[in-house]
C-alpha positions in Angstrom: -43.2 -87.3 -15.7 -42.2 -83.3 -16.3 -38.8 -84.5 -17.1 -39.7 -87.3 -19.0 -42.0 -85.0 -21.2 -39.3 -82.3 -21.6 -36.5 -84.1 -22.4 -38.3 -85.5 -25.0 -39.6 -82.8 -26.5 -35.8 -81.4 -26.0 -34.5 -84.7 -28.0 -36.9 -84.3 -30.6 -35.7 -80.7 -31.7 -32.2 -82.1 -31.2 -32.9 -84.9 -33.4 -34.1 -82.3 -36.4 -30.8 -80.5 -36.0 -27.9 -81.5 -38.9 -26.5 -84.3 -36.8 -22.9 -84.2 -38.0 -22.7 -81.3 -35.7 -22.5 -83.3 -32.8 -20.3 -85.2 -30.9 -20.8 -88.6 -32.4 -19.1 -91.6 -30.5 -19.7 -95.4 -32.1 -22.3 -97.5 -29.9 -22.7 -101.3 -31.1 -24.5 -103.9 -28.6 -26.0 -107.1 -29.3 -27.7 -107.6 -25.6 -29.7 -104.5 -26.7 -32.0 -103.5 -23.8 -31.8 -100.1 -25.4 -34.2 -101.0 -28.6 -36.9 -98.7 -29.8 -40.1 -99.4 -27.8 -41.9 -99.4 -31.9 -40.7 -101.0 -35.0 -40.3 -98.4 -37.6 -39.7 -99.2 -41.4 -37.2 -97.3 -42.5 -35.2 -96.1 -46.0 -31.7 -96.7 -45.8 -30.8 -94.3 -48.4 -27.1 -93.5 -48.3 -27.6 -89.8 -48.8 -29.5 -89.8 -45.4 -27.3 -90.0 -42.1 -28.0 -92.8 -40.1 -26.6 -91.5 -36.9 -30.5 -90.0 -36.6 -32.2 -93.0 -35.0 -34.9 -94.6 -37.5 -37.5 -93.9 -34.9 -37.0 -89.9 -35.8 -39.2 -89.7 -38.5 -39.5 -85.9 -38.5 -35.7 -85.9 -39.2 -35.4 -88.4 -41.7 -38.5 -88.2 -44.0 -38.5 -92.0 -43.8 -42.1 -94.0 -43.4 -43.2 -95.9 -40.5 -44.7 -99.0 -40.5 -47.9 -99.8 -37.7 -47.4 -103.6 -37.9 -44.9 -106.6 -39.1 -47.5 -107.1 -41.5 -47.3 -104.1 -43.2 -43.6 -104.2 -42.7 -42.8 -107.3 -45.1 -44.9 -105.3 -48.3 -43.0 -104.4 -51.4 -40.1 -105.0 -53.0 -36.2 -104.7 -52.0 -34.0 -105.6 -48.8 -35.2 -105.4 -45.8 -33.1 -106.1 -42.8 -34.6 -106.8 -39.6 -32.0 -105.7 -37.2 -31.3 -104.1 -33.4 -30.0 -100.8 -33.6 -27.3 -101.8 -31.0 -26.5 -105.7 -32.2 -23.0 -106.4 -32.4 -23.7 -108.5 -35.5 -26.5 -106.3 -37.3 -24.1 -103.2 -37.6 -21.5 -105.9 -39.8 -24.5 -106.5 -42.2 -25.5 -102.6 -41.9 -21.7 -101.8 -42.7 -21.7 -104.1 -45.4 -24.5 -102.5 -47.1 -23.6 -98.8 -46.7 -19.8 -100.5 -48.3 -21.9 -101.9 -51.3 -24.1 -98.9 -51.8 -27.1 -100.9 -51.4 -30.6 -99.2 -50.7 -32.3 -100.9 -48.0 -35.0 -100.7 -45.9 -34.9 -101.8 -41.9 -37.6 -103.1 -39.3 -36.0 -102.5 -35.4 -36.8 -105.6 -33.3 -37.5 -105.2 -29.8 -35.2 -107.4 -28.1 -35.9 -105.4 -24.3 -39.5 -106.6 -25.0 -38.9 -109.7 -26.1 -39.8 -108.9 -29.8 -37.5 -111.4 -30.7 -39.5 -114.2 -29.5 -43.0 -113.1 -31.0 -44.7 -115.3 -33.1 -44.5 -112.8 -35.8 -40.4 -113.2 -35.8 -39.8 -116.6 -35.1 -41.6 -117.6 -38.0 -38.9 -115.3 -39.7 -36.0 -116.6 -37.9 -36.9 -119.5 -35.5 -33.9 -119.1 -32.9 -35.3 -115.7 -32.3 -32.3 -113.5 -33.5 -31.1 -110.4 -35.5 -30.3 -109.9 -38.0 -32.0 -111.4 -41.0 -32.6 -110.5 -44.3 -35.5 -110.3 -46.3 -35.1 -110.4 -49.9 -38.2 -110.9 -51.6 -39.6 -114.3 -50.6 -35.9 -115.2 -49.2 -34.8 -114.9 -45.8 -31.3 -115.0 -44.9 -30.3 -115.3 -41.3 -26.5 -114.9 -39.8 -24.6 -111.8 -40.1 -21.9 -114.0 -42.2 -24.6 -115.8 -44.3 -26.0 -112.4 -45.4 -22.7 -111.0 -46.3 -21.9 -114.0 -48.4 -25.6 -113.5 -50.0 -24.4 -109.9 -50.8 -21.3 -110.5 -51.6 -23.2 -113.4 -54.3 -26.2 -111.3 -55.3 -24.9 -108.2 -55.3 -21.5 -107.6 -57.0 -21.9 -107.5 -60.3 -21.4 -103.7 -60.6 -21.5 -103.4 -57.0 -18.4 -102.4 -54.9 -17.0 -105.8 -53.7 -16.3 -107.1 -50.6 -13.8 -110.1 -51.5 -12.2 -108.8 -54.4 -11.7 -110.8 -57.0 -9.3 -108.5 -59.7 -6.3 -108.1 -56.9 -4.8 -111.8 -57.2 -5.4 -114.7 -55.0 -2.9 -113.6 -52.7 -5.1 -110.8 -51.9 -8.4 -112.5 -51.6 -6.3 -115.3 -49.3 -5.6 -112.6 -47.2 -9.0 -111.2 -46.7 -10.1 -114.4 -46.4 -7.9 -115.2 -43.6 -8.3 -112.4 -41.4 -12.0 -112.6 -41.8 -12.2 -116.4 -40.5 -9.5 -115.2 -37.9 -12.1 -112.0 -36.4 -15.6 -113.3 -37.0 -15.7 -116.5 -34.1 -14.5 -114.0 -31.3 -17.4 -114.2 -29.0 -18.9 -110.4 -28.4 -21.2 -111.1 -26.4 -19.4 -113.6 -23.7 -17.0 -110.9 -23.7 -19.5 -108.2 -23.4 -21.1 -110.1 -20.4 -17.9 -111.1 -19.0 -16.6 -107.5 -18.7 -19.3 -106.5 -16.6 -18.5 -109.8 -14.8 -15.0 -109.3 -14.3 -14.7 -105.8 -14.5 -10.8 -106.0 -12.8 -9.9 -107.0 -16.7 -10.9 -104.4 -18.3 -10.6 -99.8 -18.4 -13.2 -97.3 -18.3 -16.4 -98.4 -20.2 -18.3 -96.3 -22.2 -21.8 -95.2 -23.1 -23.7 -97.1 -23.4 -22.6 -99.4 -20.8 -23.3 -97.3 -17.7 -23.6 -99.0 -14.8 -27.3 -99.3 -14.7 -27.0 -101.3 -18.3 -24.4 -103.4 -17.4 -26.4 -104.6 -14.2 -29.5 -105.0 -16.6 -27.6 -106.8 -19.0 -26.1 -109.3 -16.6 -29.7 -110.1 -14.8 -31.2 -110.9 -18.2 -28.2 -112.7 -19.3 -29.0 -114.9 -15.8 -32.3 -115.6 -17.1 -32.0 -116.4 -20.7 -31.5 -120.1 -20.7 -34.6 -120.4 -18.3 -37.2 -118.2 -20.7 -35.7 -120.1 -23.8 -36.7 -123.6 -22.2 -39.6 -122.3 -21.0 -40.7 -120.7 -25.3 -39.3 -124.1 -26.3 -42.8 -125.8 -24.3 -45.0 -123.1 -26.1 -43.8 -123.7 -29.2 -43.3 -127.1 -30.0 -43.0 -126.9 -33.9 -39.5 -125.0 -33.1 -38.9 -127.0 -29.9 -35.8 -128.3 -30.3 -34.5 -125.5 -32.3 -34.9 -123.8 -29.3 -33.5 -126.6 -26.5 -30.3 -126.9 -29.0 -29.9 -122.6 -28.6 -30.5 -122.6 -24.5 -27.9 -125.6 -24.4 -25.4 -122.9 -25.8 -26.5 -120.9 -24.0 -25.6 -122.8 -20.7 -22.5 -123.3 -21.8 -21.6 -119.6 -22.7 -23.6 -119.1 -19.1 -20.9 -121.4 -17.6 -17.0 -119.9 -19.8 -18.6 -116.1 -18.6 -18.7 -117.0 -14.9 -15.3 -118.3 -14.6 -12.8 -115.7 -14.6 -10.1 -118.1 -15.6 -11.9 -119.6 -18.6 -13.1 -116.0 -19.2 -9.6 -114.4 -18.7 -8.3 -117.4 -21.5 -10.6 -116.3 -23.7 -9.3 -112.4 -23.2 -5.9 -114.3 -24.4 -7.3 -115.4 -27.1 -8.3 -112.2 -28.4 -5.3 -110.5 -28.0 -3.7 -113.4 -29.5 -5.6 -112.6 -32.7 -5.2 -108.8 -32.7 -1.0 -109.6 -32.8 -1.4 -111.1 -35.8 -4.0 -108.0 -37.2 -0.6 -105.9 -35.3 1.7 -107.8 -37.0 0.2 -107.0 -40.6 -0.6 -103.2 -39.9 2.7 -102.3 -37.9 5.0 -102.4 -40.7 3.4 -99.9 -42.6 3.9 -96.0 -42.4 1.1 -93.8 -41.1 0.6 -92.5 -44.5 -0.1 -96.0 -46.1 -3.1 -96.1 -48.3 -4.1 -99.7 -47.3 -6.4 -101.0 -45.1 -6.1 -104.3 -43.6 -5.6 -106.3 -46.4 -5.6 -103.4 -49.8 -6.2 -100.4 -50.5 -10.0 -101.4 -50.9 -12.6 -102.0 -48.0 -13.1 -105.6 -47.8 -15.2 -107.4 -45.3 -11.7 -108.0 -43.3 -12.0 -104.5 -42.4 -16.3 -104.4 -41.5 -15.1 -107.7 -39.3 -11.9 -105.5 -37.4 -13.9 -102.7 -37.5 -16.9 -103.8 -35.5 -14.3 -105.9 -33.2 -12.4 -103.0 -32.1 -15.2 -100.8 -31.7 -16.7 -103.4 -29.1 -13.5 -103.7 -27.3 -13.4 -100.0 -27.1 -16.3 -99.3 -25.7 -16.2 -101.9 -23.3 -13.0 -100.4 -21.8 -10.9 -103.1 -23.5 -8.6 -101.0 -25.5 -6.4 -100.3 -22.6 -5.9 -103.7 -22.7 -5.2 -104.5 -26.1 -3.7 -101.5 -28.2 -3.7 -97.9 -26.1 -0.8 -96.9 -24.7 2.0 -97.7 -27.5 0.8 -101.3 -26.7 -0.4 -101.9 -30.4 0.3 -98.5 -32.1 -0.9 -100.6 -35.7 -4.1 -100.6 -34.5 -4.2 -97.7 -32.4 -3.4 -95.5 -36.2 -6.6 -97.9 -38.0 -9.3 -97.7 -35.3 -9.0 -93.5 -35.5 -8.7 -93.9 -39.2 -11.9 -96.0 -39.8 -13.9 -94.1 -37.1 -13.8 -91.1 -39.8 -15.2 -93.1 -42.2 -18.4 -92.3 -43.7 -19.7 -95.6 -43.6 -18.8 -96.2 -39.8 -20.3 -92.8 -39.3 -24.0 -94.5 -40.8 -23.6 -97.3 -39.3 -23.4 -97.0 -35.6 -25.7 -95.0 -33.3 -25.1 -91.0 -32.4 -25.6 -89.9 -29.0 -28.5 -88.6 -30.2 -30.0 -91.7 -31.4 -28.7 -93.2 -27.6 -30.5 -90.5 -25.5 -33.3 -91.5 -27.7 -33.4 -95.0 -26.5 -33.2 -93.7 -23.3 -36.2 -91.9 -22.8 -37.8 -94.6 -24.4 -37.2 -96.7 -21.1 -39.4 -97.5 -18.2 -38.5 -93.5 -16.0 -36.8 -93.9 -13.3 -34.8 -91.9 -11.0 -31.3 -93.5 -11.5 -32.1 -93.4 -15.8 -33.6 -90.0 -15.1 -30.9 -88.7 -13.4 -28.3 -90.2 -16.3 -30.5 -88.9 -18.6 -30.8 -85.4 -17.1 -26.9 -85.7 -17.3 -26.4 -86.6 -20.6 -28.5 -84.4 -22.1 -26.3 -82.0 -20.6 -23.2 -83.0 -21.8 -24.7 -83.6 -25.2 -26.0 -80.3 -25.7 -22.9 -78.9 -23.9 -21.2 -80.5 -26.7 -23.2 -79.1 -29.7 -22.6 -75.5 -28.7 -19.0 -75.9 -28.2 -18.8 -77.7 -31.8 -21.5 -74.7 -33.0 -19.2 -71.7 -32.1 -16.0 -73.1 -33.6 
C-alpha cells in the first residue's frame, strides 16, 4: 500500500511536468484492461498535449465530470472513447487532422463500463467509440469519420480531398477500404496466442496484460449471452455480436487460420510497399498526396499496432519493407500522432490505477524507473 501511495504521488508530479520531455512511445489497444478506473470529461483543445492522460486534471486544466449524466450536458462533440482502443485513436486522429474541438468521456471497459445501462442505451452492442453530437449519436470508427468528413469540411482541413482530381481521391479511397477490415484485435489476441509469429512486444503488452487479455477474451462470448438474458430489449443485438464473437474465438485459436490471416496482412502492406518504395526519402507525399488523408490515420494506426505487438519484425524491419520502415518514423513525429496516442506517463497512470499486486507492483516499481531514468537523461541534453 506504501508503494502504491508513493508511486502515485510520484506520477502525479510527473504528470504536471511539460510532457514533451519525455520519452513518449505510441500505445493503442482496443482490449483495454488498462482504462481509467473514473470517467472524466475532458477538453480536447489542440493547444493542450494529449500525451497527459485526461484523468490528470491538475495538468491539463480540463473539467471532470461525477456522472454520465452530467457528461452528455452542453453543446459540441463529445466522443466516448477508451484511451487505449485500436479504433477510438482513428476517430481521435481524425479530429486532431480536422482541428476539431472536442470533448471525451473514457469508458471503463476493465469494469465492464461498456455494458452499463448508462452506455448501451448509447451504443447497444456495448462498444467505443461513439459520437455524440448534439442529440445524434454516431457509432463505428468509419461511420464517425464519414460524419466528419460530411459535417465538418466546409472550411475544415479534409480528409478525402476533393480539389486534387479523382485520381487522387480513388486512391485514398482504395487504400482506406484496403487497411480498415484488417482485424486488430484477432491479431492482437492471436499474438499472444501464437507468440512463435511474432518479435519482441512492447508496453503495454507485458506479459501480465497479454495473459489478462487472453482470459477475458475466453470469457467474452459467455458474459455477452449471459447480458443478452438481462436485457431483452437489446437481446438479439447482443446474440448476433457473441455469434461473432465465437467465430473470431474459433480463426484466433488456430494457428493456421491465424497464421493465414498474418498473410493477409502482409499481403496488404506490399501493395502500401509497392506505392511508398518508389519514392525518395525526401518526398513530400504521404500515402496518397502531399496532404493527410484518412489513408494515412488508417496506415498509421495499423502499423503502430503491428509494432507494438512485435509484428514489425515481421512485416517491414530489417530492409524487409524499407517504404514503410521511412513512413512509420516519419508519422510518429507528427504532432497529431503525438496527441493522439498515450505517453508513458499516461500508461504508468493506468497502472496504478489497477487492482496492486506484487507482479504489477514490481512492473510498476520498474517502469517508473526507467521512465524517470529517461526524463533526466532527455533533461541534461
Amino acid at each position: 500500500m506504501f508503494f502504491s501511495q508513493a508511486a502515485k504521488v510520484l506520477l502525479n508530479r510527473l504528470c504536471a511536468l511539460k510532457t514533451g520531455q519525455c520519452l513518449c512511445v505510441g500505445y493503442v489497444y482496443n482490449f483495454s484492461y488498462f482504462s481509467n478506473s473514473n470517467s472524466n470529461l475532458q477538453d480536447r483543445n489542440l493547444n493542450s498535449n494529449y500525451h497527459t492522460d485526461v484523468k490528470v486534471m491538475a495538468a491539463t486544466g480540463s473539467e471532470a465530470v461525477s456522472s454520465p449524466k452530467e457528461q452528455e450536458k452542453g453543446n459540441g462533440l463529445l466522443l466516448y472513447l477508451n484511451n487505449y482502443s485500436f479504433y477510438a485513436q482513428k476517430v481521435i486522429m481524425a479530429l486532431m487532422e480536422k482541428r476539431l474541438p472536442f470533448k471525451s468521456q473514457v469508458v471503463n471497459i476493465a469494469k465492464g463500463e461498456q455494458y452499463q445501462p448508462w452506455f448501451l442505451d448509447i451504443n447497444p452492442r456495448g462498444e467505443v467509440p461513439v459520437l455524440k453530437d448534439g442529440v445524434k449519436i454516431i457509432p463505428d470508427s468509419a461511420r464517425i469519420i464519414d460524419y466528419l468528413e460530411d459535417n465538418f469540411s466546409n472550411g475544415d482541413t479534409r480528409l478525402i480531398p476533393l480539389d486534387q482530381g479523382p485520381e487522387i481521391r480513388q486512391r485514398v479511397l482504395h487504400f482506406r477500404n484496403l487497411l480498415d477490415p484488417i482485424p486488430a484485435n484477432v491479431i492482437t489476441i492471436g499474438s499472444f496466442l501464437h507468440p512463435k509469429f511474432v518479435g519482441k512486444p512492447k508496453a503495454p503488452f507485458i506479459a501480465p496484460v497479454r495473459k489478462a487479455l487472453v482470459a477475458g477474451e475466453e470469457k467474452n462470448v459467455a458474459n455477452l449471452r449471459k447480458l443478452a438474458e438481462k436485457h431483452p430489449n437489446i437481446k438479439r443485438i447482443l446474440l448476433e455480436k457473441a455469434e461473432v464473437q465465437e467465430k473470431k474465438h474459433q480463426l484466433v485459436m488456430d494457428e493456421a487460420s491465424f497464421e493465414k490471416l498474418l498473410d493477409q496482412v502482409d499481403t496488404a502492406l506490399q501493395e502500401v510497399e509497392k506505392e511508398l518504395a518508389s519514392r525518395s526519402e525526401n518526398d513530400p507525399r504521404w500515402l496518397c498526396s502531399e496532404r493527410f488523408t484518412v489513408a494515412d490515420i488508417s496506415l498509421t494506426i495499423l502499423l503502430d499496432r503491428l509494432y507494438l505487438l512485435g509484428l514489425e519484425t515481421r512485416y517491414w524491419s530489417d530492409g524487409k519493407k524499407p517504404g514503410i520502415a521511412r513512413y512509420y518514423a516519419r508519422v510518429c513525429q507528427r504532432d497529431t500522432y503525438k496527441q493522439t496516442v498515450p505517453s508513458q506517463i499516461t500508461h504508468l497512470k493506468t497502472f496504478l490505477e489497477m487492482q496492486p499486486g506484487l507482479v504489477i507492483g514490481t512492473v510498476i516499481f520498474t517502469a517508473i524507473a526507467v521512465i524517470i531514468g529517461g526524463f533526466l537523461f532527455l533533461k541534461k541534453k
